[in-house]
C-alpha positions in Angstrom: 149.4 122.6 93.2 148.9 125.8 91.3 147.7 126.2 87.4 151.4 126.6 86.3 152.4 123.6 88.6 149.9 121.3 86.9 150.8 121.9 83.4 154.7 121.9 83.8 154.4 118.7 85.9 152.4 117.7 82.8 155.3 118.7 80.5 157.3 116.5 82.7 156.0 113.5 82.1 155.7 114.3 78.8 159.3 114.7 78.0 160.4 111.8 80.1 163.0 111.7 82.6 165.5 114.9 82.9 163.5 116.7 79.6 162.5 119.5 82.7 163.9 121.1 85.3 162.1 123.2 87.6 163.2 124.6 90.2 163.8 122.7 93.7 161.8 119.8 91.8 164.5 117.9 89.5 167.5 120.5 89.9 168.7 122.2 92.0 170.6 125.8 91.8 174.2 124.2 91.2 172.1 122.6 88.1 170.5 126.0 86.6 172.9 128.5 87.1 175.2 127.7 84.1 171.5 128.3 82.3 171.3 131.5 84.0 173.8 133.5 83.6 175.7 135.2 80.0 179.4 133.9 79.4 180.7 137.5 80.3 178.4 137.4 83.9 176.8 140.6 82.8 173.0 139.0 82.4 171.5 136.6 85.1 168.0 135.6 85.8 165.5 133.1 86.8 163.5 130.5 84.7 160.3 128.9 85.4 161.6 126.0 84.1 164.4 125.1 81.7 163.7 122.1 79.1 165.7 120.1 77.9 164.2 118.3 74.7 165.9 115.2 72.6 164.2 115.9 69.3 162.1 118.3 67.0 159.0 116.7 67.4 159.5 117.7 71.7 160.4 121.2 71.0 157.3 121.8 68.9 155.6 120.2 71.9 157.4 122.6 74.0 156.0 125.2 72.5 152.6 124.5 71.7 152.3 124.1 75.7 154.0 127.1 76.6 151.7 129.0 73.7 148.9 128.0 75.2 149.6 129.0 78.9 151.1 132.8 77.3 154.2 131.4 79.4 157.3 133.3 77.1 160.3 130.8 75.5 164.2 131.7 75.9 165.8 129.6 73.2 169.1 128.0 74.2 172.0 126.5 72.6 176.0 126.6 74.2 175.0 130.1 76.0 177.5 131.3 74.1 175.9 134.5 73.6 177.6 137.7 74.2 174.6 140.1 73.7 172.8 138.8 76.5 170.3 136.8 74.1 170.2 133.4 75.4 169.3 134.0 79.0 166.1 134.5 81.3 165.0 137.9 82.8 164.3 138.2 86.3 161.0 138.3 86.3 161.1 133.5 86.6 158.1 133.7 84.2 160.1 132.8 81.1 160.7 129.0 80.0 164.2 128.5 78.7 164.2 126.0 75.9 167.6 124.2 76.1 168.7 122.0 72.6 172.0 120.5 74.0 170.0 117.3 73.8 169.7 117.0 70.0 173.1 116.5 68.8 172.6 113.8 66.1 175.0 114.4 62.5 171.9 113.2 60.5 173.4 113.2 56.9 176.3 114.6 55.1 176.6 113.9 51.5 180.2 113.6 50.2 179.1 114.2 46.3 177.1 117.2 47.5 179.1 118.6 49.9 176.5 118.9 52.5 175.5 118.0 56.0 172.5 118.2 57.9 173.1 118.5 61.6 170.8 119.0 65.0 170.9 122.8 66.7 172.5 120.8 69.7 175.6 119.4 68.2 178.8 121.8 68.9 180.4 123.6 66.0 183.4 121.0 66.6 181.3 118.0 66.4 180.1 119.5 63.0 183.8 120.4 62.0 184.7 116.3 62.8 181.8 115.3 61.2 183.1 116.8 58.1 186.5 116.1 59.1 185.7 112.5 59.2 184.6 112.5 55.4 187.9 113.5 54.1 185.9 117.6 54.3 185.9 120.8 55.8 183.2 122.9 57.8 184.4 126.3 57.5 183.1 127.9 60.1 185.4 128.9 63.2 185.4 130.3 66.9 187.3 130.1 69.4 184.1 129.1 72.0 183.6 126.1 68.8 183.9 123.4 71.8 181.2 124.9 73.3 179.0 127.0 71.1 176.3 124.9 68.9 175.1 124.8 66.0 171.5 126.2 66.0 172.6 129.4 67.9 175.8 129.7 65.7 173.1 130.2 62.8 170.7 132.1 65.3 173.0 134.8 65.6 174.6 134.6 62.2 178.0 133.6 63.8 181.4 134.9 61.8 184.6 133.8 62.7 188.1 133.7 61.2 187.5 132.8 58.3 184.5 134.9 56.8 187.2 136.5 54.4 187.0 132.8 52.3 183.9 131.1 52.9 181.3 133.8 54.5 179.3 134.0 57.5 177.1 130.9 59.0 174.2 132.4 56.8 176.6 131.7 53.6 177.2 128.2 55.2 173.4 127.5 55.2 171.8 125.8 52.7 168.4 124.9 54.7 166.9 124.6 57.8 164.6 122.8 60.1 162.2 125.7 62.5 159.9 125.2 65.1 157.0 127.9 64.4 155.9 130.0 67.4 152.8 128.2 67.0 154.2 125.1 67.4 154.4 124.0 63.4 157.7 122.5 62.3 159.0 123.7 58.7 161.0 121.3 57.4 163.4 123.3 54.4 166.6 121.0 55.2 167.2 121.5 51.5 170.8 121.0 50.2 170.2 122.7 47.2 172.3 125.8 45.9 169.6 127.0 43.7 166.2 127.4 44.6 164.2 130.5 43.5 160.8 129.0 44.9 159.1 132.7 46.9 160.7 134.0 49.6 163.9 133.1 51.0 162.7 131.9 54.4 165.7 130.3 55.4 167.2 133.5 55.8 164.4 135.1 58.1 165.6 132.5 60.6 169.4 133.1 60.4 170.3 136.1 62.9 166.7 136.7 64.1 168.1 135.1 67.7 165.5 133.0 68.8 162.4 135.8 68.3 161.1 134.3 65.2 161.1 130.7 65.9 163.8 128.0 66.9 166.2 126.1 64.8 166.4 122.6 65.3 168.7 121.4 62.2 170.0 122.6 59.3 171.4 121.7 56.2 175.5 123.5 55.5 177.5 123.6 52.9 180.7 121.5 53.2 183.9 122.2 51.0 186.9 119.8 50.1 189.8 120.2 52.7 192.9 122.1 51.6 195.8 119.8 51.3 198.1 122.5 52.4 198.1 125.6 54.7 200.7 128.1 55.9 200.4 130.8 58.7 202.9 134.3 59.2 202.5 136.8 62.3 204.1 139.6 60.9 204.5 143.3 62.3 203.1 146.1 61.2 203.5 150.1 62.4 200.1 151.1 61.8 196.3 150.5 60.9 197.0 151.5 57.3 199.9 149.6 57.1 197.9 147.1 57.9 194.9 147.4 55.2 197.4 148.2 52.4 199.1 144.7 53.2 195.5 143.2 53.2 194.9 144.3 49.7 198.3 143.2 48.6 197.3 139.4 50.2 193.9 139.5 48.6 195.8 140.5 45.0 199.0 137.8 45.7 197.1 134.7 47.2 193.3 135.0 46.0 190.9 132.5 47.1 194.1 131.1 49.1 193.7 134.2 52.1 191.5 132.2 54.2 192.4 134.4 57.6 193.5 137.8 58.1 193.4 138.6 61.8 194.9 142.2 63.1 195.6 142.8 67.0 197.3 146.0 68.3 200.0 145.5 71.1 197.6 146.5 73.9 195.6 142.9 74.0 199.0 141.5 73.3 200.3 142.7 76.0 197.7 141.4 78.5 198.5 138.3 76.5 201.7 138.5 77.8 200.2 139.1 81.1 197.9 136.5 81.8 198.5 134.1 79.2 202.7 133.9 79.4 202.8 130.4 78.0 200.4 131.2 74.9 202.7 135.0 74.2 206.1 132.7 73.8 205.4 132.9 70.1 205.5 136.6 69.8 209.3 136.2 70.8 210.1 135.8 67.1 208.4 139.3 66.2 210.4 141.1 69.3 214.0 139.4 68.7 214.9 141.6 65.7 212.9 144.8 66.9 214.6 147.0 69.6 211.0 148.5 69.7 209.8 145.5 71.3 205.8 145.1 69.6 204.9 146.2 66.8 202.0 148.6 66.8 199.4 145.9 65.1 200.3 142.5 65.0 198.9 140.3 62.0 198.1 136.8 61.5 197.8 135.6 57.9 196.8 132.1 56.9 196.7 130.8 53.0 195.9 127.7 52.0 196.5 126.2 49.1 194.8 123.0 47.0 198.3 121.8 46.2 201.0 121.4 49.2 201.5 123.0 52.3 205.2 123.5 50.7 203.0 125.4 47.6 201.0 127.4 50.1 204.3 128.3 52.1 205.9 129.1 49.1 203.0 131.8 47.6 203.0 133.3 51.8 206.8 133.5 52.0 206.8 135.5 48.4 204.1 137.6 49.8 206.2 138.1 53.2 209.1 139.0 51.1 207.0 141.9 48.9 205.6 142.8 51.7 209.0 143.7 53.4 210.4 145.1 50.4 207.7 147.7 50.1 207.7 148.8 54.1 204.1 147.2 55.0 205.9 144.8 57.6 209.1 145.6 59.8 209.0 141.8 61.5 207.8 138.3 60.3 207.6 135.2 61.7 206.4 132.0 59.3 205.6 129.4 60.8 207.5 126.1 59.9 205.3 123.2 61.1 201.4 122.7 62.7 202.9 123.3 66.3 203.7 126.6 65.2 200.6 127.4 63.6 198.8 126.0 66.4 200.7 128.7 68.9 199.8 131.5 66.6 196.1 130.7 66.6 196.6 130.4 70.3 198.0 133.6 70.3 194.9 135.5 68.9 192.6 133.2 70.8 193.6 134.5 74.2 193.0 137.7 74.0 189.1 137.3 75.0 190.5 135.5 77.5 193.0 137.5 78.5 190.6 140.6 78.8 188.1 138.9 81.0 191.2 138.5 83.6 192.1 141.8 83.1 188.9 143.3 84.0 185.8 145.1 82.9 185.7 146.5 79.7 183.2 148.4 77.7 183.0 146.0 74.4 182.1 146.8 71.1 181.5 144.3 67.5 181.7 146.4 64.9 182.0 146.2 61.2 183.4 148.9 59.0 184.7 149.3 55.5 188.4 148.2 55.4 189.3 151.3 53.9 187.8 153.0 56.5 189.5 151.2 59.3 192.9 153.5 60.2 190.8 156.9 59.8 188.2 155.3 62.4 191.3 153.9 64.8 192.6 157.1 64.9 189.7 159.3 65.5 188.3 157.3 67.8 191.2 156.8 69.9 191.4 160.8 69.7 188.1 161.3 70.7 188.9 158.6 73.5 191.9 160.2 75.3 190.5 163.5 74.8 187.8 163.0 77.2 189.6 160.2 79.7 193.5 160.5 79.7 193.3 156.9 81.5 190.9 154.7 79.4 192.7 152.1 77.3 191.4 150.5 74.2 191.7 147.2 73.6 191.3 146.4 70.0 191.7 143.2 67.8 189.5 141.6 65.3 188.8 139.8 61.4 190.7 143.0 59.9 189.8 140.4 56.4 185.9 141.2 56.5 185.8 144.5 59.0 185.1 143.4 61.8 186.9 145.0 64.6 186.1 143.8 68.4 186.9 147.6 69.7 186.8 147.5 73.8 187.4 150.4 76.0 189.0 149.6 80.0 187.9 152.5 81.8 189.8 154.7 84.5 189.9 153.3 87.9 187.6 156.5 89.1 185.2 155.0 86.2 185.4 151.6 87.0 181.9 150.8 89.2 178.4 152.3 90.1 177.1 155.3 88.3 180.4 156.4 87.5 180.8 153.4 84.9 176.9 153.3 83.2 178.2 157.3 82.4 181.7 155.9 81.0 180.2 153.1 79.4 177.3 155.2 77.5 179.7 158.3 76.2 182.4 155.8 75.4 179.2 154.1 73.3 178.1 157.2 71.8 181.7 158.2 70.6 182.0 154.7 69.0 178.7 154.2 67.2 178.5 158.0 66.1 181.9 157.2 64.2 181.0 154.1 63.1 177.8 155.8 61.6 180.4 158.4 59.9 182.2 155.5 58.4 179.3 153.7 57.2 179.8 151.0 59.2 177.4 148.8 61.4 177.2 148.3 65.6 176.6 144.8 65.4 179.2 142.6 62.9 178.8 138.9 64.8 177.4 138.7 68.0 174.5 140.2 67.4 172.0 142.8 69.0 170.0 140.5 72.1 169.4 142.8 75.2 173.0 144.6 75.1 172.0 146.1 71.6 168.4 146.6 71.4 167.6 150.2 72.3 170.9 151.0 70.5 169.5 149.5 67.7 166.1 151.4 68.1 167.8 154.2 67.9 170.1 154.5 64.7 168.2 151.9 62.8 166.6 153.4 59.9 162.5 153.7 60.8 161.4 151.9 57.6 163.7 149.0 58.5 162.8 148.9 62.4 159.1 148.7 60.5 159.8 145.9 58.5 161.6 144.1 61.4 158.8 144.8 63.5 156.1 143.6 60.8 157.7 140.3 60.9 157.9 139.9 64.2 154.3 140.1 64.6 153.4 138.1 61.5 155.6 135.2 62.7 155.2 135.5 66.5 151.4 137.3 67.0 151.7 136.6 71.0 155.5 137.9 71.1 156.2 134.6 73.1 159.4 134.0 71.2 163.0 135.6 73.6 161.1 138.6 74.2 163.0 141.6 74.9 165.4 140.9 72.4 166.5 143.0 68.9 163.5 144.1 69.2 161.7 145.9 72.2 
């Protein structure tokens, strides 16, 4: 048995029964590859081993061992990640550090509105945990069955409804970290004030594993609106758009708690692939010979009153809105079956996209104001250069953040032919978004997709700083090498 044998088959025992996989020891490849391999299938590689801990006190045993052997850690929550941040390289030297296992709600505290949850409990099991008290856990995705915790606040995860309640890092009160050196920092605080030094909570938040590894944290919980109310209404353009976005903000307040544009392109492949899920755009289409609208837009308010009160302030809205040209269709819905549909709606579209084929996929978060002038130039700058691309763009119009993905043409659709298409199409995007003063990562984050973009156009003092911490906090660089940072 070799050196690295002896000490993982020591970590075995250690961890007790199905806390390690190796390879052709206690799994087999059926058992690893959903460990080994991204959610979009553009990332796959090979892992020493993968363990599979049940609490903190393992982890920071994990590590310490794997510290001590110079043998690299791949944090790992729902492998969720889109940036290619939460799987192996090829090299089968890297450990991946899976916390599926810790899924214990370990408080929540009604008068404080907090909870303090394990990195391995989903985002839904948090959201029923809170649900369960009579609460409400803000934060929302459409992976939230599978997606946890720990790498929601890893990455900084956003959501729908960022526009109301922030992103996970505004949800975070306090946190539980494994050191790279194998210490565990216990600041599950629930605290909203706490000027103590630095804020080391968020260090953690969005650093994506390479600092150290959440293993619970502390959120904030808030009390659950007692009435809601959701529209899809049409409107014929980007500014049309962001002019009825400021009229929400001004007419509902702290009641817009979602405000979600999509342009007919991913509803159409909606439509497509997802025919059951499109019904509900029906009621936008009846009254428009023009068939869809060029942006579609789901609005949600809630209200602390009635879901009669919060349909009342949405349908008054609808009707300004209407009066003053900023929608040319509406559809409000009438019951939760409805509402459900037109979450649905927006939540197929990812979906929808992956069935449709490759795409070159962008995050980005922008200004609001600056959202039609970037549409339009960009989808200039797009067709000037290939008369056959489409762009499929949809996103949180509410905070920014625009998912803008490019479908190359079919003589740019594989082999060198694409890595050209997919770096111009890249360069056209991020130089506008630069122009705009916006930002080439909103939610997903930077991991391996992002990094040498990120080394580019990230100012040098920053990239300093980053890098200063990354070497204060992780001297060996054992922590998901490779990624944010080279």
């Amino acid at each position: 048995m070799s050196d690295t044998g002896t000490w993982l088959a020591a970590l075995a025992r250690d961890l007790g029964p199905a806390g390690l996989w190796r390879p052709g020891i206690e799994a087999d490849d059926a058992q690893l590859q959903p460990h080994l391999q991204d959610w979009r299938r553009r990332y796959e590689g090979r892992a020493l081993a993968i363990a599979r801990p049940v609490d903190t006190a393992q982890v920071a045993h994990i590590v310490r061992a794997c510290a001590a052997q110079g043998v690299p850690i791949v944090p790992q929550g729902g492998n969720t990640s889109l940036v290619g941040g939460s799987v192996p390289d090829d090299s089968g030297q890297q450990l991946v550090l899976n916390l599926q296992r810790l899924r214990q709600v370990r408080h929540l505290d009604a008068a404080n509105l907090s909870l303090t949850a394990e990195a391995g409990c989903t985002l839904h099991e948090v959201q029923q945990a809170a649900d369960s008290a009579g609460l409400l856990f803000p934060l929302s995705l459409a992976s939230q069955g599978t997606c946890t915790l720990g790498g929601n606040l890893a990455s900084n995860a956003g959501g729908t409804q960022v526009l109301r309640y922030g992103t996970a890092r505004e949800l975070c009160l306090g946190l539980e970290v494994v050191t790279a050196h194998g210490e565990i920092w216990s600041g599950l605080s629930g605290l909203r004030k706490d000027n103590t030094g630095y804020d080391l909570r968020d260090l953690f938040i969005g650093s994506e594993g390479t600092l150290g590894i959440i293993t619970a944290a502390t959120m904030r919980l808030y009390p659950r609106p007692r009435g809601q109310a959701t529209a899809l209404v049409g409107c014929g353009s980007a500014a049309e758009a962001v002019t009825l976005l400021q009229l929400a903000r001004q007419e509902l307040d702290a009641g817009l708690t979602a405000f979600e544009a999509m342009a007919a392109l991913p509803l159409q492949l909606v439509q497509r692939h997802h025919p059951e899920v499109a019904a509900v755009l029906a009621a936008l289409t009846e009254s428009s010979a023009r068939g869809l609208p060029a942006w579609v837009v789901l609005i949600e308010n809630v209200s602390s009153e009635s879901s009669g009160h919060a349909h009342t302030r949405l349908h008054a809205l609808l009707e300004q809105a209407l009066a003053q040209g900023l929608i040319h269709t509406t559809a409000l819905a009438s019951n939760q079956t409805q509402q459900r549909a037109m979450w649905q709606l927006r939540e197929a579209i990812p979906l929808s996209e992956r069935a449709e084929g490759l795409m070159v996929k962008h995050d980005i978060g922008l200004p609001a104001s600056a959202i039609p002038a970037f549409v339009s130039t960009c989808e200039q700058e797009i067709a000037a250069r290939w008369r056959d691309a489409r762009i499929v763009c949809f996103g949180h119009l509410g905070d920014g953040n625009l998912h803008y993905n490019v479908q190359p043409p079919a003589d740019a659709s594989s082999g060198t032919a694409l890595i050209r298409f997919e770096r111009e199409v890249n360069d056209i995007v991020f130089d506008l978004v630069a122009h705009f003063g916006g930002t080439l990562s909103a939610e997903h984050g930077i991991g391996v997709l992002r990094r040498d973009e990120l080394a580019r156009r990230k100012p040098p003092v920053a990239l300093h700083m980053m890098r200063a911490i990354k070497r204060a906090l992780d001297p060996s660089g054992l922590m998901n090498p490779g990624r944010v940072l080279s």
